[in-house]
C-alpha positions as CSV (number, residue, x, y, z in Angstrom):
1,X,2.3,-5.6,39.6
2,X,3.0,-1.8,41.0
3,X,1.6,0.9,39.4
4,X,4.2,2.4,38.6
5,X,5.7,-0.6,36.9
6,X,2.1,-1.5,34.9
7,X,2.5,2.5,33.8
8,X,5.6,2.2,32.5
9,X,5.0,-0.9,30.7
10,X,2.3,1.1,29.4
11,X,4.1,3.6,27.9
12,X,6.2,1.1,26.3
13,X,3.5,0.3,24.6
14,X,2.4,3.0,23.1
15,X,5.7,4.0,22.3
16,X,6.5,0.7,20.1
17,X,3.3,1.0,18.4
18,X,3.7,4.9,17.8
19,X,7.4,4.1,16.2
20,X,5.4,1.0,14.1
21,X,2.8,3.1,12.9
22,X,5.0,6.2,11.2
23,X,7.7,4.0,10.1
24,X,6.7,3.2,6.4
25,X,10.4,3.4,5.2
26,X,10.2,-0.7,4.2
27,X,13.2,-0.5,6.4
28,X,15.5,1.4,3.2
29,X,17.3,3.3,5.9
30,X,20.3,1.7,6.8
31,X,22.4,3.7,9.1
32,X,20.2,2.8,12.3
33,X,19.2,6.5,13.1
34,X,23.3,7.1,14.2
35,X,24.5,9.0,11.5
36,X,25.9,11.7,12.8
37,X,25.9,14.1,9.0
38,X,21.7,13.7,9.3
39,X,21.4,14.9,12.8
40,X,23.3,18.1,12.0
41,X,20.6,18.5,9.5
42,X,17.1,18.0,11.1
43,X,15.7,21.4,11.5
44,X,12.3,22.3,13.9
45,X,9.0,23.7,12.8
46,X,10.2,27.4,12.8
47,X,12.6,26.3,10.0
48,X,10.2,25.2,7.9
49,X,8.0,28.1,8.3
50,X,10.9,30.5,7.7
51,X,11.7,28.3,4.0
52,X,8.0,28.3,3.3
53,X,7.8,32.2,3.6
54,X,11.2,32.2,1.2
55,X,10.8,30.2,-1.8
56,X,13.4,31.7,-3.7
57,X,15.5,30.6,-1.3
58,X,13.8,27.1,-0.4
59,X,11.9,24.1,-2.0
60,X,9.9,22.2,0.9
61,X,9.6,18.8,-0.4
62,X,6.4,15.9,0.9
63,X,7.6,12.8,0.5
64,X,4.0,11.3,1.1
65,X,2.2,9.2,-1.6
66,X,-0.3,11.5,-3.5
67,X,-3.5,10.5,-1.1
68,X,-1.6,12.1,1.8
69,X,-0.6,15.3,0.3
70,X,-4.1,15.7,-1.2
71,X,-6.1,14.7,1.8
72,X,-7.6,11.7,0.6
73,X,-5.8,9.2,3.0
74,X,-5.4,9.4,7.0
75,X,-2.4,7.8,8.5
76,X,-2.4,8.0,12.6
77,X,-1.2,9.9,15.1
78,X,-1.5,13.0,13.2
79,X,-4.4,15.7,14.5
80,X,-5.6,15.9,11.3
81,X,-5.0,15.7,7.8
82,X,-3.4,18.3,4.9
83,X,-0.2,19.7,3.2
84,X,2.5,22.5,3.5
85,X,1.3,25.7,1.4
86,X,3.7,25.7,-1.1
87,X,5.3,22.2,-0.6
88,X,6.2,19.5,-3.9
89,X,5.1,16.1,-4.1
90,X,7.5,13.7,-4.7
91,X,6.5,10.5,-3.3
92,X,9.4,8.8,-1.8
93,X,8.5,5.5,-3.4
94,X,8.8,7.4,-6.8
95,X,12.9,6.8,-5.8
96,X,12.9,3.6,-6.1
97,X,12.3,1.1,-9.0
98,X,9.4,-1.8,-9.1
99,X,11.8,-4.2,-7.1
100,X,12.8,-1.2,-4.4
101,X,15.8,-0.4,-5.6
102,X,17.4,2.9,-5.7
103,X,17.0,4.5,-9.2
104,X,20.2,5.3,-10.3
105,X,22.2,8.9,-9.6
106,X,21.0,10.1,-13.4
107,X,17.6,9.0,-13.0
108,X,17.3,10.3,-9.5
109,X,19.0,13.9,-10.6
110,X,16.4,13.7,-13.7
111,X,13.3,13.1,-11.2
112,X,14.3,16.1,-8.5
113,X,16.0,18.7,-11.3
114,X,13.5,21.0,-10.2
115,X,15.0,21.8,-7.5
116,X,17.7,23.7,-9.1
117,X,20.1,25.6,-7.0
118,X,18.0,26.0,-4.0
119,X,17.7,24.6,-0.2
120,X,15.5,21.8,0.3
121,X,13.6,20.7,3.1
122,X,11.9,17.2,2.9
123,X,8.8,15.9,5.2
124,X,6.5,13.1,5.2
125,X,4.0,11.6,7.9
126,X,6.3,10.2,10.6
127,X,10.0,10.9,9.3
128,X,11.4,8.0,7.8
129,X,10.5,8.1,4.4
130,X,11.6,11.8,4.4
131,X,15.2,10.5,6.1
132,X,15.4,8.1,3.2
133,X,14.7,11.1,0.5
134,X,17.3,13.0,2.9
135,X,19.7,10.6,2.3
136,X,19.5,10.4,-1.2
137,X,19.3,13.9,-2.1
138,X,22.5,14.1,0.5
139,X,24.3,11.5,-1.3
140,X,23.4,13.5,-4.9
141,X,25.0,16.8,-3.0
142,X,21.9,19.2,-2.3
143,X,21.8,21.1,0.4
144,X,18.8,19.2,2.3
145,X,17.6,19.4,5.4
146,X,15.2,17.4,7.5
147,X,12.2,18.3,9.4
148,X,11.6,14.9,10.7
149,X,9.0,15.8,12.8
150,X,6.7,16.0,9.9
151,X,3.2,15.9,9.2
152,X,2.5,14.5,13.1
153,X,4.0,17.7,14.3
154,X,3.2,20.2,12.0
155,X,-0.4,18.8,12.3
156,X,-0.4,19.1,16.1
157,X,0.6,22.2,16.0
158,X,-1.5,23.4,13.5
159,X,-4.5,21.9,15.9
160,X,-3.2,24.2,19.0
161,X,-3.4,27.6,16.7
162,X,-6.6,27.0,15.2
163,X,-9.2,30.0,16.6
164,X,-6.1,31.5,18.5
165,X,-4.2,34.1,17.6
166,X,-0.8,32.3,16.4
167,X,-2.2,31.7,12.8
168,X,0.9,31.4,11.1
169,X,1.4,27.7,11.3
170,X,-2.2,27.6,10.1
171,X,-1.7,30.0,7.6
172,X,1.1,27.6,6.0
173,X,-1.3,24.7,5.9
174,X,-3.7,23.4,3.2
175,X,-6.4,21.3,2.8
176,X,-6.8,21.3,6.5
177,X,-9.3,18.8,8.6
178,X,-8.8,19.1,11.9
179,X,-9.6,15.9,14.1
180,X,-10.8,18.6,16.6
181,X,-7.0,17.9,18.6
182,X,-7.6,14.0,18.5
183,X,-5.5,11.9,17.4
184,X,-7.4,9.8,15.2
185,X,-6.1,6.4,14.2
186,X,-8.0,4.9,11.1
């Protein structure tokens, strides 16, 4: 085999096992990552920095079970583990019933009435249990938007600024560990 062929098989590879490893949805998402409403609603990093800083405004939502948000569980391919300052924990799973079915529209309104009138932004680890809360809070008629680069990205990034002078991403970030800008795999 070429190199360049054993390369690219390679980083096929990786890339199936990357897309395995952060999709923890239990496959709930049903529109096959085409639906064109979502993707005029993902928003970048500086997005979520900008609702962080304005929480009158915004309520940042984690989707993660309560191990992630509170450190106490890695999950790979992020650079370390931690939270959003100022994010809500709502585990995605706490959406659906024993069976993993969709609570219903008055249950579902009951569980995220906190969020009251303002903007939301949901994450997670990888993105697809976030999508899945983004569809649902779509469907109830918040204004949600999706940062579906998550956990993996914010944690990168947060690796990058540590000890430089672009603390901000830092500064947003809680219960940090770093893996030292490795991506550790448990």
């Amino acid at each position: 085999m070429k190199r360049w062929q054993t390369v690219f098989l390679v980083l096929i590879i990786i890339s199936s096992l990357l897309t395995a490893c952060s999709d923890t949805s239990g496959g709930k998402s049903d529109d096959g990552g085409n639906n064109p409403e979502h993707a005029a609603h993902i928003v970048t990093i500086d997005k979520v920095i900008d609702a962080l800083q304005n929480p009158d405004d915004w309520v940042v939502i984690d989707a993660r079970t309560a191990e992630e948000f509170n450190g106490e569980s890695r999950l790979p391919n992020a650079f370390g583990v931690g939270r959003l300052k100022g994010a809500v924990n709502v585990d995605k799973n706490l959406a659906f019933d024993s069976d993993g079915e969709r609570l219903t529209n008055d249950k579902l309104v009951k569980l995220y009435e906190f969020i009251g009138g303002k903007k939301v932004i949901v994450y997670c680890h990888g993105g697809a249990r976030s999508k899945d809360i983004w569809e649902i809070l779509a469907n109830l008629g918040f204004d949600v938007w999706h940062y579906d680069g998550s956990w993996i990205d914010w944690s990168r990034a947060a690796s990058v600024a540590e000890g430089s002078s672009d603390d901000v991403v830092l500064g947003l970030t809680e219960k940090w560990t770093d893996n030292e800008g490795v991506i550790e795999v448990p």
